[in-house]
N, C-alpha and C positions, 0 to 999 in steps of 0.2 A: 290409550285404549283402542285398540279394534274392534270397530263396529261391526255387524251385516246392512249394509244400507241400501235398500228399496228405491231400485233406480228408474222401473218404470213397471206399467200390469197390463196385461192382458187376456183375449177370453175369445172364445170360440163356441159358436151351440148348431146344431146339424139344423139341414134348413127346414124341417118338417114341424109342424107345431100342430101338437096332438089337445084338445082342448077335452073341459069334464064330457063335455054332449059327444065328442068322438069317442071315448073312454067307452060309456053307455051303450054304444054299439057294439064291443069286444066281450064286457063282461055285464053283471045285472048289478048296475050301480047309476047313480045320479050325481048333477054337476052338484045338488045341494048337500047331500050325504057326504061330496068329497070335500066342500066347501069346511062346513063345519066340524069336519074332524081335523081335517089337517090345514087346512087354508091353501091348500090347491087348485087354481083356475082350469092350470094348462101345464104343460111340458113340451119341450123338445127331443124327437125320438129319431135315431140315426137312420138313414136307408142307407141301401147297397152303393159300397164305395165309398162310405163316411165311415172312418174304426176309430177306436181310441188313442193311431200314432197319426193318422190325418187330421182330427182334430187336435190332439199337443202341437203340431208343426204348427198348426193356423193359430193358435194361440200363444205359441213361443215364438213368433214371427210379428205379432202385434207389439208386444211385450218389448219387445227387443226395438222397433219403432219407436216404442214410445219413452224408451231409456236413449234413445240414440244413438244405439251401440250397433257396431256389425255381430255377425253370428261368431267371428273368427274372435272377437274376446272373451266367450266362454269357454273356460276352462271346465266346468261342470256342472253335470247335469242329473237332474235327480227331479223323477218321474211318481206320481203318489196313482196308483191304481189296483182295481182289484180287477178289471176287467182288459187283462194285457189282449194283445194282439195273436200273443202264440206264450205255450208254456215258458219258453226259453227261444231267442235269448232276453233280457228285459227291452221292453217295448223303448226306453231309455236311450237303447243303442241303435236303433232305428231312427229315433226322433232326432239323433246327432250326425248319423248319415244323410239324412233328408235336410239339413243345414248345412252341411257343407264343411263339416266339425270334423277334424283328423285328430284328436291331440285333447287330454283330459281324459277326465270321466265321465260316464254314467252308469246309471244303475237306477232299476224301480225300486220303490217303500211300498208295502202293503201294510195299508192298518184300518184298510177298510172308510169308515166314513172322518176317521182322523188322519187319514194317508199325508193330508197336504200340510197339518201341521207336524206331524212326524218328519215330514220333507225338508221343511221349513228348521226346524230343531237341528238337525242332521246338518242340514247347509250353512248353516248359523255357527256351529260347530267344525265345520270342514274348515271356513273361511277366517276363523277366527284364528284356526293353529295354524294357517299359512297352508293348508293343503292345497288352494285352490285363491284366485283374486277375483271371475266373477260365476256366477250361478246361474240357469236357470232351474227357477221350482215350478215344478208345474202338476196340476191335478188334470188329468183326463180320465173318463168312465164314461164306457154305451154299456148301462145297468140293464137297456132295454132286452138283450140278450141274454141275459141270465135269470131274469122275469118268468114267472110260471101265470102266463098271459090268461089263467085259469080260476085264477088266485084277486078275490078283487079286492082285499086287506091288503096285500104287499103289492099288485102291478098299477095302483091307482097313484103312488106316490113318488116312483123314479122317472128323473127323465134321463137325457146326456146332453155331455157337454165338455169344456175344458178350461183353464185358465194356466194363468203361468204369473212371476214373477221374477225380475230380473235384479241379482244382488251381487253387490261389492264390499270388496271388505276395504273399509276405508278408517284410519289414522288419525284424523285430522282436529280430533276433540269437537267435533260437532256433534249437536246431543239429536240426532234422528238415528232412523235403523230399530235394529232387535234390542229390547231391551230385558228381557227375561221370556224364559222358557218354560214350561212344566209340561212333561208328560207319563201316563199313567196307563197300565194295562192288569185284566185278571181275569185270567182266561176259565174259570171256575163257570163261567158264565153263555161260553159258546153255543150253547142249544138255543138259546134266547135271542139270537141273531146270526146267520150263519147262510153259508150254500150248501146243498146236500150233495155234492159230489167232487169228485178232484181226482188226479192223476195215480194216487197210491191207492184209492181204494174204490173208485167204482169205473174208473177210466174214463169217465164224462166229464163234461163242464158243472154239470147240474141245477139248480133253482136255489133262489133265494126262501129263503124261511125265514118266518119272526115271528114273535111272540111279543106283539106289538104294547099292550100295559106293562109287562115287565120292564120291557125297556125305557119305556117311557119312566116308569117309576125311580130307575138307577140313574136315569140322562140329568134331569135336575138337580139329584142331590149332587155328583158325581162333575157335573159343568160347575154349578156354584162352588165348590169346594175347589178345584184347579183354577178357577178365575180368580178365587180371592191370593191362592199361593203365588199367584204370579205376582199380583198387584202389592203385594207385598213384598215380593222379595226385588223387587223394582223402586221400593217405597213410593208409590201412588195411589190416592187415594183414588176411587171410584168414579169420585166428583169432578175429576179431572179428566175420564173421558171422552173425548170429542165423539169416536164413533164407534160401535160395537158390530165387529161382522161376524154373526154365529153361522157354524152350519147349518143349513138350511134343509132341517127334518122334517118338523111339526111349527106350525105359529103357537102353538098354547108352551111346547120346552123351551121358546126362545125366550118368547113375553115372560115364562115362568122366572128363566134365569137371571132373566135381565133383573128382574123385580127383586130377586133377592138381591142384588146388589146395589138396589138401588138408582139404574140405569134409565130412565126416561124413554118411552114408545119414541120419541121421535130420535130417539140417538143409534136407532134401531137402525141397519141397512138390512130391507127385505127384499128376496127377490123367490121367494118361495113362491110364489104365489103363480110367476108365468115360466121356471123353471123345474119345478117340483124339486125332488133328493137327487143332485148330483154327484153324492156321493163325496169322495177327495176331489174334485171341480167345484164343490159348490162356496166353502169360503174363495178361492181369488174370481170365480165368476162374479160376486156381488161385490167383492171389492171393486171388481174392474166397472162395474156398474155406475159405482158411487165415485169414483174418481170422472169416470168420463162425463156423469151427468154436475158433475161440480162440486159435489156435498163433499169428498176428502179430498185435502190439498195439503200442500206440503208443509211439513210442521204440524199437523194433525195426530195428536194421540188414537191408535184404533188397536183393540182388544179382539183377539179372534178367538175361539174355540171350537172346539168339535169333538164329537161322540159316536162310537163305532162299534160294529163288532168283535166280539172276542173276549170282553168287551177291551177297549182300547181310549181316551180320553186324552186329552193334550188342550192347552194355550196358550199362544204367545199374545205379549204386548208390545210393537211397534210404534215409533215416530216414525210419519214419512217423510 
C-alpha cells in the first residue's frame, strides 16, 4: 500500500503583529469585545514586499529543512489560496521558480478556508496513483488585503501567514502518512461567506463579506459530521486521537467540535489566539507550531479539518 507520508512542516507569518488595542485604533472595537467572541489576542498583518508567494517560498523552504530534503526532489506542488499574487498564472508556479524547481507540477486549490485540506486530498491522491513521488502542500493567504478595514465583524478576525507540508509517497508498509480523506462542498450557500468582487463581473478584487451566525451555525454541524466520516472510514475511534489541528476561525466552533467528539481541551492545538483566521495557512501554521514546540512527534495520530466558504468543508486523519 502506498502512503502519503509527512516528511517534514513548516510555516511563515509577516513580521508585523497587529494586537486587539492596535485593531481599536483602525476601527471602533475593543481588545475585550474581540476576546470573547472569537478568542483573538493579535494577528500578523503583511507589509509592502511580503505577498502570498514570498511567504509560501519562506514557508516551503522551512518545510523542506525540516524533511531534509532539497528543493530539486519535488516533483509537485500545490498551493491552497484565495489571496494569489496575480489572477493568473497560479501563485504555485512562481513559488516553484523561486525554488529553483524546472520539472513537475504545480497549480493553486481554492476552497477558501478548506484550501489546505482540499490541497492535502488532491496530493494524497496525486501521490498515491504514481503521478508525482514528493509534494509540497502549502497554505499561504495576506486576507489582510481583501479586508474592508471599515468592517469591524469581519477585519477583527483575519490575519496572514503560511505554512507548507512536505510529502512522499512511500511503500514500505509503515502505518504513518494519510490515512483517510473526506471532502465536501454546497455552494447553495455563498452569500453567507464570500468576496464581493472578481475578474467576470465587477473587474476588482473586492472585500470580504460574512454573515458571521450563519456560518457559525453550519461550521459545527458540518465539521462534526466529516470528522466522524473520516474516523470511520479509517476505523479509529476518537479516543485514539493524539492531537486535533482545526482551522483556526472561532475558539467557541473548535471547542464546539472538538466536544462533540468527544476530543479533550488539551488535545486541542490552538493558535488562534496570536494568529487570528489565516484562512488555508491556518491548519499547517499550528501544526508547524505544535511539532516545533514538542506536543506532535512522530507516530502521533493528528485529525485536521476545516470550513470555508462556498461553503466548502474537508478532513483528513494523519500519522506522523
Amino acid at each position: 500500500m502506498v502512503r502519503s507520508v509527512i516528511q517534514g512542516v513548516g510555516s511563515a507569518l509577516p513580521k508585523r503583529v497587529m494586537t486587539n488595542d492596535d485593531m481599536s485604533k483602525v476601527v471602533d472595537t475593543s481588545h475585550e469585545w474581540i476576546v470573547e467572541r472569537t478568542g483573538i489576542h493579535a494577528r500578523h498583518i503583511a507589509s509592502e514586499g511580503e505577498t502570498t508567494r514570498s511567504l509560501a517560498v519562506a514557508a516551503a523552504k522551512d518545510a523542506l529543512a525540516a524533511a531534509h530534503m532539497d528543493a530539486s526532489a519535488i516533483d509537485l506542488i500545490i498551493l491552497a489560496t484565495s489571496t494569489p499574487d496575480q489572477t493568473f498564472p497560479a501563485t504555485a508556479t512562481s513559488v516553484q521558480a523561486d525554488l529553483g524547481i524546472r520539472h513537475g507540477m504545480a497549480f493553486d486549490v481554492q476552497a477558501v478556508c478548506s484550501g489546505f485540506v482540499y490541497a492535502l486530498t488532491t496530493a494524497d491522491a496525486l501521490l498515491k496513483a504514481g503521478q508525482a513521488k514528493a509534494a509540497l502542500v502549502i497554505g499561504s493567504e495576506t486576507f489582510s488585503r481583501i479586508l474592508d478595514w471599515s468592517d469591524r465583524t469581519t477585519c477583527v478576525l483575519f490575519g496572514d501567514g503560511a505554512g507548507a507540508f512536505v510529502l512522499t509517497a512511500e511503500s514500505d508498509g509503515a502505518n504513518r502518512g494519510i490515512l483517510a480523506c473526506k471532502l465536501h462542498s454546497d455552494g447553495r450557500y455563498n452569500d453567507k461567506l464570500y468576496v464581493d468582487g472578481g475578474p467576470s463581473t465587477t473587474q476588482t478584487v473586492g472585500h470580504l463579506r460574512m454573515e458571521g451566525k450563519e456560518v457559525f451555525k453550519h461550521a459545527v454541524v458540518n465539521i462534526a459530521s466529516v470528522m466522524q466520516e473520516v474516523l470511520e472510514d479509517a476505523k479509529v475511534p476518537a479516543s485514539q486521537i493524539d492531537w486535533f489541528v482545526p482551522h483556526q476561525a472561532n475558539r467557541r466552533i473548535l471547542e464546539g467540535t472538538a466536544r462533540k467528539l468527544g476530543i479533550s481541551e488539551d488535545r486541542i492545538v490552538l493558535t488562534l489566539d496570536r494568529h487570528g483566521n489565516t484562512s488555508a495557512a491556518s491548519i499547517p501554521l499550528a501544526f508547524d507550531v505544535a511539532v516545533k514546540d514538542g506536543r506532535i512527534k512522530t507516530g502521533d495520530l493528528v485529525l485536521m479539518e476545516a470550513m470555508g466558504g462556498g461553503f466548502t468543508w474537508g478532513a483528513v486523519l494523519a500519522r506522523l
